[in-house]
FIDO-741664 format. One record per residue (C-alpha): residue number from 1; x, y, z. Coordinates in pm, 1 decimal, always signed. Layout:
FIDO-741664
i / u / v / w
NUM / X / Y / Z
...
This chain:
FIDO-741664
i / u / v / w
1 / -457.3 / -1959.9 / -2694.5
2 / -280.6 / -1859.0 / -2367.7
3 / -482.2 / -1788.5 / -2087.9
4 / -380.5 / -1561.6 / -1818.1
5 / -507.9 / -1446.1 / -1462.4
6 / -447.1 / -1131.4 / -1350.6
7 / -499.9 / -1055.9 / -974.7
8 / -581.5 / -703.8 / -944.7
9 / -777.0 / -422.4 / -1151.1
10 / -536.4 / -114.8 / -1028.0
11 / -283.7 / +26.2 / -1275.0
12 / -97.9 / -252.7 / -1287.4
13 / -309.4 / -490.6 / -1369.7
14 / -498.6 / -292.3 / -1605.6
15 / -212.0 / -231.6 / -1818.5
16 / -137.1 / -633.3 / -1810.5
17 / -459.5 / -704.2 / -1901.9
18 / -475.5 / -452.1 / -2212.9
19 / -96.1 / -559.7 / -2349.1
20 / -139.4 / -950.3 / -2260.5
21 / -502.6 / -901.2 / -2460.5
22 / -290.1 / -696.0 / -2727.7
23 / -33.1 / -1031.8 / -2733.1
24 / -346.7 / -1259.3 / -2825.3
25 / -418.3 / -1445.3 / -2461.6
26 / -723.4 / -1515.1 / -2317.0
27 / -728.3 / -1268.3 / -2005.7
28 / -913.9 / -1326.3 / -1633.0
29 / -920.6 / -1031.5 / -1449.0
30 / -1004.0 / -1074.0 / -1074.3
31 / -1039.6 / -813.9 / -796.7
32 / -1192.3 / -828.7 / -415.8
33 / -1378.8 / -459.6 / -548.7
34 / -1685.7 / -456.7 / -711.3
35 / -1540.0 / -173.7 / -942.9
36 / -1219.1 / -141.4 / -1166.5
37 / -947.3 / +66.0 / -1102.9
38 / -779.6 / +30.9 / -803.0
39 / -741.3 / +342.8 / -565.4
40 / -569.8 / +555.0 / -763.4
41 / -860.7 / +535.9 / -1048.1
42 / -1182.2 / +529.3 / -767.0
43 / -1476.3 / +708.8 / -893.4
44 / -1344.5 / +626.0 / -1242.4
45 / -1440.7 / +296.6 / -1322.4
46 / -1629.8 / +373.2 / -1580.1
47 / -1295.7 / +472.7 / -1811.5
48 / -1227.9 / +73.0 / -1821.2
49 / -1564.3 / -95.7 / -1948.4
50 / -1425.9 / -108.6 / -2297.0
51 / -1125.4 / -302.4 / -2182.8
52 / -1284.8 / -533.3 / -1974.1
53 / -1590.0 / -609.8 / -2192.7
54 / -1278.7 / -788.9 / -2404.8
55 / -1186.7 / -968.8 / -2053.1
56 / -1340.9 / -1225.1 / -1883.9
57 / -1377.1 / -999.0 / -1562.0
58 / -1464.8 / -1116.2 / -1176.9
59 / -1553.1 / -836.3 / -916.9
60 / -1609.8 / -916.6 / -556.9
61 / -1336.1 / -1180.8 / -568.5
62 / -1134.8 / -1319.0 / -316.2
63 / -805.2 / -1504.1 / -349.6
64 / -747.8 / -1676.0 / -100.8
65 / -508.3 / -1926.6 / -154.1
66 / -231.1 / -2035.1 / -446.3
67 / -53.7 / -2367.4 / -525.7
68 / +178.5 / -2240.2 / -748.8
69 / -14.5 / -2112.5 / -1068.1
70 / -306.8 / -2278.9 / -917.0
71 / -594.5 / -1991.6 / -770.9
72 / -820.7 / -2061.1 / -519.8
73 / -1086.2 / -1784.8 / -542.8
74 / -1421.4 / -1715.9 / -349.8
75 / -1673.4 / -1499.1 / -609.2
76 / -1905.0 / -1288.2 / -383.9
77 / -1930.6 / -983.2 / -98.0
78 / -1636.4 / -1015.8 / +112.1
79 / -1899.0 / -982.2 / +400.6
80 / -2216.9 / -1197.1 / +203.5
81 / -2267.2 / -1547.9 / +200.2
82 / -2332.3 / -1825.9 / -36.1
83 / -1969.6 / -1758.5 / -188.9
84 / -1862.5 / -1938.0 / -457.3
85 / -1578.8 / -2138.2 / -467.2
86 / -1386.8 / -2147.0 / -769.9
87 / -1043.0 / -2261.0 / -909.6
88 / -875.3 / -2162.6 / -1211.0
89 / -514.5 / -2339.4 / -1347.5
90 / -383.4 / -2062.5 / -1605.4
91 / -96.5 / -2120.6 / -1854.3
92 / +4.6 / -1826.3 / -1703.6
93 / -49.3 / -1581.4 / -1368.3
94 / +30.2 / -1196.6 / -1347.8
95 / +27.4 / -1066.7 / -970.1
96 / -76.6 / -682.6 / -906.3
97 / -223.5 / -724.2 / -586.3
98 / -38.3 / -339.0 / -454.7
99 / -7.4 / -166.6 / -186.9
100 / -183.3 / -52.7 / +141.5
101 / -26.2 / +234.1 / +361.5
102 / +228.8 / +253.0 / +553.8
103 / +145.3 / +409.3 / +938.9
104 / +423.5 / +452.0 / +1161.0
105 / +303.5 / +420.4 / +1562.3
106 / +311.6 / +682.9 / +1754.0
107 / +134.7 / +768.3 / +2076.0
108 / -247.6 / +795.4 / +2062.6
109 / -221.5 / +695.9 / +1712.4
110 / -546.3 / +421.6 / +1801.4
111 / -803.2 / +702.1 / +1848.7
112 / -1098.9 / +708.1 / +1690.1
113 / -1056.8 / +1044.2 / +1410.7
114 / -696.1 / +905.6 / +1323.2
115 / -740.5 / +789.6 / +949.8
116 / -481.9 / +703.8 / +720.4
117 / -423.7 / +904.0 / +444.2
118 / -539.7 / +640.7 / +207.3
119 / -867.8 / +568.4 / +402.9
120 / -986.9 / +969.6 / +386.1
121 / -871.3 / +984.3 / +28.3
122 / -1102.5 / +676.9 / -8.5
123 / -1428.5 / +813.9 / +176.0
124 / -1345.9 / +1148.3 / -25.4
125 / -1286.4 / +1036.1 / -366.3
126 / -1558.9 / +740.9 / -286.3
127 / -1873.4 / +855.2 / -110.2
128 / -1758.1 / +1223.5 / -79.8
129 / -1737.5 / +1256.4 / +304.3
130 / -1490.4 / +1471.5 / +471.0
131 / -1323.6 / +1225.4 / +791.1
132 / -1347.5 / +1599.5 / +991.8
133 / -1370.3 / +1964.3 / +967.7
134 / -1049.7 / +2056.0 / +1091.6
135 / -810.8 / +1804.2 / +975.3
136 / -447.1 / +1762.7 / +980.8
137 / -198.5 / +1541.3 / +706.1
138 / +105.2 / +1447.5 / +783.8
139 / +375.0 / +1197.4 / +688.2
140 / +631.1 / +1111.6 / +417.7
141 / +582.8 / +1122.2 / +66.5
142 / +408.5 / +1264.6 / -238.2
143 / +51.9 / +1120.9 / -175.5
144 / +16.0 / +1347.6 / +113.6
145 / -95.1 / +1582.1 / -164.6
146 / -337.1 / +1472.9 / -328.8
147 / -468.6 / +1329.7 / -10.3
148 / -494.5 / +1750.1 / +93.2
149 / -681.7 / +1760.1 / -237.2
150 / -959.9 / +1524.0 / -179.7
151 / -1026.5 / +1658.7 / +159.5
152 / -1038.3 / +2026.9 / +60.6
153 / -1275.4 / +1917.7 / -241.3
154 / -1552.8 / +1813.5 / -13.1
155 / -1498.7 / +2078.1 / +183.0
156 / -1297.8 / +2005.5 / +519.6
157 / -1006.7 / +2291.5 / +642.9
158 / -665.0 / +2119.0 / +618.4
159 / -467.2 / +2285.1 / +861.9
160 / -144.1 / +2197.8 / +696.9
161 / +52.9 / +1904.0 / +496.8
162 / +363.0 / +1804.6 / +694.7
163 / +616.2 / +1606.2 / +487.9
164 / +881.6 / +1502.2 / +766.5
165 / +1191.7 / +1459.6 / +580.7
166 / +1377.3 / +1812.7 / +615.5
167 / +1360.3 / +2029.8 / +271.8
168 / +1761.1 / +1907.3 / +225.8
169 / +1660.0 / +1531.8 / +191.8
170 / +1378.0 / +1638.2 / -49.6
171 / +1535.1 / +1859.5 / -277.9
172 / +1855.1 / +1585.6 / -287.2
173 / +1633.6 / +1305.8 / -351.7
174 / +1427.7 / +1401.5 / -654.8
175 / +1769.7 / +1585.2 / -780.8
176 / +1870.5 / +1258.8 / -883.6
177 / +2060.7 / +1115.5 / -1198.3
178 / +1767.8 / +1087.5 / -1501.7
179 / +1521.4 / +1278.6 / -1640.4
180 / +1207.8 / +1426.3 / -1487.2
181 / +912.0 / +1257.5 / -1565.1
182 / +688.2 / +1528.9 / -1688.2
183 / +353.6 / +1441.6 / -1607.2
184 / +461.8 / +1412.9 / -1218.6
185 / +557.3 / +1777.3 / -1237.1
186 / +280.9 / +1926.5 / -1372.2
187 / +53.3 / +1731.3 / -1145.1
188 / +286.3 / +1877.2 / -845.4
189 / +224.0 / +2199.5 / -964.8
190 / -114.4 / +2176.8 / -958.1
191 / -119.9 / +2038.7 / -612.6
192 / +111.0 / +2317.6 / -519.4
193 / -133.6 / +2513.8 / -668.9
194 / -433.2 / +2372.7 / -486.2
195 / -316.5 / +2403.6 / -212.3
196 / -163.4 / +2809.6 / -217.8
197 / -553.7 / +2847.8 / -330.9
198 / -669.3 / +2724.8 / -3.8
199 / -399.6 / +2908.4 / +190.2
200 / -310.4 / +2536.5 / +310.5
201 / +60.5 / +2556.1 / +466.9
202 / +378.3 / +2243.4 / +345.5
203 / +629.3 / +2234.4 / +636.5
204 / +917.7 / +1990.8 / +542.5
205 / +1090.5 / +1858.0 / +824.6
206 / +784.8 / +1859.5 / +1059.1
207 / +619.6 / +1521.7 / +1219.0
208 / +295.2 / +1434.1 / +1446.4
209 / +459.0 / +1291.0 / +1696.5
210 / +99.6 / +1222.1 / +1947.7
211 / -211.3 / +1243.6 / +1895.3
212 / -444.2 / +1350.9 / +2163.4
213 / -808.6 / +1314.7 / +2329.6
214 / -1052.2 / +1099.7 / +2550.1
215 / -1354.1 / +948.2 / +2308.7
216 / -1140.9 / +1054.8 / +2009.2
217 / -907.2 / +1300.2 / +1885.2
218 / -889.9 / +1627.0 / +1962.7
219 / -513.8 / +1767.8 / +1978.1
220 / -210.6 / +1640.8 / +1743.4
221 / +116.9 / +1726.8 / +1873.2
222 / +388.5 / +1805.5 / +1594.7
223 / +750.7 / +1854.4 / +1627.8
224 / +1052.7 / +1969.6 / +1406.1
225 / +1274.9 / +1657.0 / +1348.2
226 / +1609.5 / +1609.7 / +1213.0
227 / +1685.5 / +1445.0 / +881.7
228 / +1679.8 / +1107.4 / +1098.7
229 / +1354.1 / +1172.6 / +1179.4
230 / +1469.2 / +1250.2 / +1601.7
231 / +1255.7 / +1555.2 / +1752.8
232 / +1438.6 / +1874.5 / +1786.6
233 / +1306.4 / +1918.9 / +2192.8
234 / +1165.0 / +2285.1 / +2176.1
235 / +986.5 / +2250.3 / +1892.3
236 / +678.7 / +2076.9 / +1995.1
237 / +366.2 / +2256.7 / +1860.0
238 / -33.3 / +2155.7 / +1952.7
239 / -351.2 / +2165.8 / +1687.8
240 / -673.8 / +2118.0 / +1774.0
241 / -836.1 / +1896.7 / +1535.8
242 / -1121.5 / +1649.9 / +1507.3
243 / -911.4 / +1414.7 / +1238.1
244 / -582.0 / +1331.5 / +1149.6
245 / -454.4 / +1162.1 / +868.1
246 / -129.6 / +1011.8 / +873.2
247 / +115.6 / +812.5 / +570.1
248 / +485.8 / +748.4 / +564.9
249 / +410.6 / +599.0 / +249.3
250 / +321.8 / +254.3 / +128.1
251 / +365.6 / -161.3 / +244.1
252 / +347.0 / -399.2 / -38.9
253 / +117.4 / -661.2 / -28.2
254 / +315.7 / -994.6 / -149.2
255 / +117.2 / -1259.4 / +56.4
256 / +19.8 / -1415.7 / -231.1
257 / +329.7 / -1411.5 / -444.5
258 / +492.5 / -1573.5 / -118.7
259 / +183.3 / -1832.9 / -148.2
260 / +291.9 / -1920.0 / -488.7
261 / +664.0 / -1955.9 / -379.5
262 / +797.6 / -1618.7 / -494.7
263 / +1148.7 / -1492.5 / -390.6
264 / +1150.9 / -1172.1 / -224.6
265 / +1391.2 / -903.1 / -205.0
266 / +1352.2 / -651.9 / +138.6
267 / +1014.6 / -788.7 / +148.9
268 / +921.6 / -710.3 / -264.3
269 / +898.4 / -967.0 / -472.2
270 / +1208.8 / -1019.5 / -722.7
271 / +1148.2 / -1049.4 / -1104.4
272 / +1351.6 / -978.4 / -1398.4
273 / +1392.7 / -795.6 / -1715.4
274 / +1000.0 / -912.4 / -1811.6
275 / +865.9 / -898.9 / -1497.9
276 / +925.8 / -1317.7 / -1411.9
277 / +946.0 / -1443.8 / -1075.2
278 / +1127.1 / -1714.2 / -953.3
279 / +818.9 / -1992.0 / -1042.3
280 / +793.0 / -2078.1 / -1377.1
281 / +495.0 / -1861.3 / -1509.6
282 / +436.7 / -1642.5 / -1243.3
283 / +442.7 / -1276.5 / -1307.1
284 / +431.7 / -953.8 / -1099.5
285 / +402.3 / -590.3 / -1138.2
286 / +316.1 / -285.7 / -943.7
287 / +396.1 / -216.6 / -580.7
288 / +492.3 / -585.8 / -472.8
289 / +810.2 / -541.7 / -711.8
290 / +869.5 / -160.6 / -558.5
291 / +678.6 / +149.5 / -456.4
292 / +729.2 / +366.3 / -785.7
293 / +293.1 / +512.0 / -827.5
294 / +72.0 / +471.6 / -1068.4
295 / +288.4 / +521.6 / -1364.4
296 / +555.8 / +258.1 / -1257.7
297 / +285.3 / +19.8 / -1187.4
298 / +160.3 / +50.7 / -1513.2
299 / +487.5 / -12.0 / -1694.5
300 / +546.7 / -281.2 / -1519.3
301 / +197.5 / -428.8 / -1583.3
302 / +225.1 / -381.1 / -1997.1
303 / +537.4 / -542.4 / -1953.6
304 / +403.9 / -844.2 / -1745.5
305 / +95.6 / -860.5 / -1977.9
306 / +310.6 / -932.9 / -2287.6
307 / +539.4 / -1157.8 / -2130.3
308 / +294.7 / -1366.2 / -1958.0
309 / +85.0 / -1386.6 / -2314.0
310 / +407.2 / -1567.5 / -2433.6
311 / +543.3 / -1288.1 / -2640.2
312 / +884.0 / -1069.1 / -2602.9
313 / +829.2 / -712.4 / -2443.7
314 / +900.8 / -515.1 / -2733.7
315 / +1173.7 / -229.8 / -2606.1
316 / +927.2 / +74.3 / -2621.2
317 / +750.8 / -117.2 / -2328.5
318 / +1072.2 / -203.7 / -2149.7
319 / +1225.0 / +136.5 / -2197.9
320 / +901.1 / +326.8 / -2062.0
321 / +902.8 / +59.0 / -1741.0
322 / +1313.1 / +139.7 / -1684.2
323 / +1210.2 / +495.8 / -1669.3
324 / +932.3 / +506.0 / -1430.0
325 / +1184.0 / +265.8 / -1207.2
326 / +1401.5 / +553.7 / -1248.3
327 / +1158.4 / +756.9 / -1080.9
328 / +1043.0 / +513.4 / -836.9
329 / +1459.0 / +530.4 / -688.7
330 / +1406.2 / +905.9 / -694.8
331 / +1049.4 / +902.5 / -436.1
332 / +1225.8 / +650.4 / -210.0
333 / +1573.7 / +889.6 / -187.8
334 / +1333.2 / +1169.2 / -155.2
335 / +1096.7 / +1024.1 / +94.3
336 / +1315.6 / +786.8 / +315.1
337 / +1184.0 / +647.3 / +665.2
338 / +1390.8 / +813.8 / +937.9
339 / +1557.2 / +548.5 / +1124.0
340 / +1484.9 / +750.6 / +1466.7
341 / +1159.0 / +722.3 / +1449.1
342 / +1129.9 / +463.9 / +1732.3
343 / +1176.2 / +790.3 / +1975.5
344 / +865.8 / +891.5 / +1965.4
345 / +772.9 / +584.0 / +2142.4
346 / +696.1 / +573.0 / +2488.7
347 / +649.7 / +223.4 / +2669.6
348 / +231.5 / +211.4 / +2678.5
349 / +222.3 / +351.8 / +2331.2
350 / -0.4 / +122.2 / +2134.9
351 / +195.7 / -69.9 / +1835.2
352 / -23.4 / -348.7 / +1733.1
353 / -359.2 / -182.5 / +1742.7
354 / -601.7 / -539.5 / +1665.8
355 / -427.2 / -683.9 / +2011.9
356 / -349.3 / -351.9 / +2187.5
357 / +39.2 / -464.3 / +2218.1
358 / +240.9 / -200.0 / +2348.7
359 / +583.8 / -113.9 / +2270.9
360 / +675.9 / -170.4 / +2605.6
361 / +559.7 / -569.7 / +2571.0
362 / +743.6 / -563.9 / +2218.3
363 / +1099.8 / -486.5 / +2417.7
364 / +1053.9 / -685.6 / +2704.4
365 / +961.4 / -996.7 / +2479.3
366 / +1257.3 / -910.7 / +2240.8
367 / +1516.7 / -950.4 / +2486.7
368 / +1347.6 / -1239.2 / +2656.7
369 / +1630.3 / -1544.6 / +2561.4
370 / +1355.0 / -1774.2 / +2628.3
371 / +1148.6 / -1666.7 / +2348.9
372 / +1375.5 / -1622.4 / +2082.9
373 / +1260.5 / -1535.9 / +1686.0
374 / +988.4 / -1364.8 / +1518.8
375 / +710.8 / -1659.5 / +1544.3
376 / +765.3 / -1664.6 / +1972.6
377 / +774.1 / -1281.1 / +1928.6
378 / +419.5 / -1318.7 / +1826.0
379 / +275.3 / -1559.8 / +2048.3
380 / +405.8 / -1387.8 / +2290.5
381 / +299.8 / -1047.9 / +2254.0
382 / -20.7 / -1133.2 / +1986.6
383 / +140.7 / -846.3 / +1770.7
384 / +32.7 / -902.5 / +1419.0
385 / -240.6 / -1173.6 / +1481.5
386 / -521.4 / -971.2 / +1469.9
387 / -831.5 / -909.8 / +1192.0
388 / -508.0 / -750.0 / +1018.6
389 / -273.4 / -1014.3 / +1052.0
390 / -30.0 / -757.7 / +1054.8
391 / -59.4 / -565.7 / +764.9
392 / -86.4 / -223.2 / +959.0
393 / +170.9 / -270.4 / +1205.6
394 / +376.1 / -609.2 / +1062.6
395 / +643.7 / -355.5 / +897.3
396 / +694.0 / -160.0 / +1262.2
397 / +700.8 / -469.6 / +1481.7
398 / +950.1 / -566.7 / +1245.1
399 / +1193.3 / -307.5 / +1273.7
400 / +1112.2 / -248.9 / +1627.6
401 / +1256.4 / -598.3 / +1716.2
402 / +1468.5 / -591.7 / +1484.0
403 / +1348.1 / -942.4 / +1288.1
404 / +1253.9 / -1003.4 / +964.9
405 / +865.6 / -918.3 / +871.4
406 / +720.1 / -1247.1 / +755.8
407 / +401.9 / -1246.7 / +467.9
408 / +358.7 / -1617.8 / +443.2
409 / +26.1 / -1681.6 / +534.0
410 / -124.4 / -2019.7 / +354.5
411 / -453.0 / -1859.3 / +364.9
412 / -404.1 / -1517.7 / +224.0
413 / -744.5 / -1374.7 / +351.1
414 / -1017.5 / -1424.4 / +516.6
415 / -1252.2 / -1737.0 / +480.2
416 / -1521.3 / -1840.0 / +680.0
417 / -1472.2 / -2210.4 / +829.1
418 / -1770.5 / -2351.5 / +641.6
419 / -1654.8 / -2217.0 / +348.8
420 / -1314.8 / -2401.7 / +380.6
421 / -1498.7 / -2709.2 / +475.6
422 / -1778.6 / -2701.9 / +186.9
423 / -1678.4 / -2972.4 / -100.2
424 / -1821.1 / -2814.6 / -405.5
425 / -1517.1 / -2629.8 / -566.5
426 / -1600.9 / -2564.9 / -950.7
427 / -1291.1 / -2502.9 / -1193.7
């Protein structure tokens, strides 16, 4: 029997796990959370017992390293001790790790009270706690929305959802070629509805462009901008709040796909028609392929499930993934990062927020000829080798000195030194 690995319990790897399970394999599921689901299914963990009663299922586990198909895992609290170390040497490896969000800097974006939208959905959905009373959301994108709706659930005033991409962009975007995924419309309506309920105001073509306060935040500036994402001068507008959550949408996470050797394409990892990467028996689905939402990641991961089980996607599964890829093109012609964004910049503004590396010491060490490339960039400056090793502001340094953003890291996350040094490793 064929056993497969799956590396994630979102959408994505759900859906692998139920179609490679449905092909005949032997399925590991592993995920860092001590829960199923992913963020898109917190608080609703519970809808997935059946599936992974069939599984052999590890919570609380840590990849943090590959060799190929080859896992190195650590089974415990990400902050306990006494971890296990464990290794595991599938026939075959399916890769949903997702997605964190995407924060563009912008001046006083490091207070304390700035959340992103993905953290306050998370501490609503999760341990129902409003991040503040008065609370702005702002960004790019369609998950400002439900983001709105978590916060207004447990009870916070949102002051107003500001999509920055002018109405024009919008409207041309999800106009696209193909047809309309249904279930995405009706759950906009509802949103829409939600949110006319609460008398909470959607401004297209509007941006937080500073946040403001001593201890924490207390005032978000917001601007008009053009379809480029430059402020219209004139325009700019001040809220008092006490939070302020911010997304321009989503950063893959493809560390470990680059671990294992994976090709990527505009930093997603390539696959083909099944869902194959470029190693032989390596698999990935969800947000490292593409941002496309839940229902993309799930086609992708019943396609990747039946593949990496050995069998041929049959075409109902291929034909629903093409689809939601269809709709995936749509969101990112809808919900485009300005490329004029750097203007709201000024030269102390805070980019990397582990080191406290300015933009100011991001130019001056770009056009240093003595430093050339992305690895002196970093030395350097220390941008990106914090706690986060860049994964909040890798994308931004990125395009802000204009070099490639690199995700090889050979150890993926976090390990404690006497955990890399203990012998016992059990397969």
């Amino acid at each position: 029997m064929t056993h497969v690995v799956i590396v994630g319990a979102g959408p994505a790897g759900l859906a692998a796990a139920e179609h490679a399970l449905a092909a005949g394999a032997d399925v590991t599921v592993l995920d860092q959370a001590d829960v199923p689901g992913g963020q898109y299914h917190r608080g609703a963990s519970h809808r997935f017992e059946a599936l992974l009663n069939r599984c052999t299922w590890w919570p609380e586990s840590t990849v943090w390293a590959l060799e190929g198909k080859r896992i190195h895992v650590l089974r415990g609290p990400a902050d306990g001790t006494n971890r296990q170390r464990r290794t595991l040497d599938p026939d075959a490896l399916v890769l949903a790790t997702g997605a964190h969000d995407r924060v563009l800097p912008f001046p006083g974006w490091q207070l304390p009270g700035v959340f992103t939208a993905g953290a306050a959905q998370a501490l609503a959905k999760g341990e129902g706690v409003a991040v503040g009373r008065r609370v702005l959301v702002a960004g790019a994108g369609p998950f400002l929305l439900p983001v709105a709706e978590s916060l207004l659930d447990v009870g916070a005033e949102v002051l107003a959802v500001l999509e920055a991409n002018p109405a024009t962009t919008v409207l041309k975007g999800w106009s696209g070629r193909g047809a309309v995924h249904v279930g995405k419309v009706a759950e906009l309506v509802r949103y829409a509805g939600t949110l006319a309920r609460h008398r909470v105001p959607y401004r297209m073509g509007r941006a937080v462009i500073e946040a403001r306060g001593d201890d924490r935040v207390r005032e978000a500036v917001t601007a008009r901008v053009r379809a480029d994402w430059s402020v219209v001068p004139g325009t700019e507008r001040t809220h008092e709040v006490d939070a302020l959550c911010v997304g321009h949408g989503f950063a893959g996470q493809p560390e470990l796909a680059v671990a294992a050797g994976c090709v990527l394409d505009g930093g997603f990892v390539r696959v083909g028609d099944d869902q194959r990467t470029s190693v032989a028996g390596v698999f990935a689905a969800g947000e490292i392929t593409g941002i496309g939402g839940s229902v993309a990641a799930a086609a992708e991961g019943a396609v990747a499930g039946w593949a990496a089980a050995g069998r041929t996607p049959v075409r109902a599964l291929t034909k629903k993934r093409d689809h939601a890829r269809a709709f995936a093109r749509r969101l990112a012609a809808a919900h485009p990062i300005g490329a004029a964004w750097p203007g709201w910049l000024r030269e102390d503004t805070v980019v990397c927020r582990c080191e406290e590396t300015t933009y100011g010491d991001l130019k001056s060490a770009a056009a240093d000829p003595a430093a050339p490339g992305p690895h002196a960039l970093k030395l350097g400056t220390r941008a990106g080798l914090g706690p986060c090793q860049g994964r909040m502001c890798g994308t931004a340094v990125a395009e802000l000195c204009g070099s490639a953003e690199s995700h090889h890291r050979p150890i993926a996350q976090p390990i404690r030194l006497g955990e890399l040094a203990d012998p016992k490793e059990f397969s």
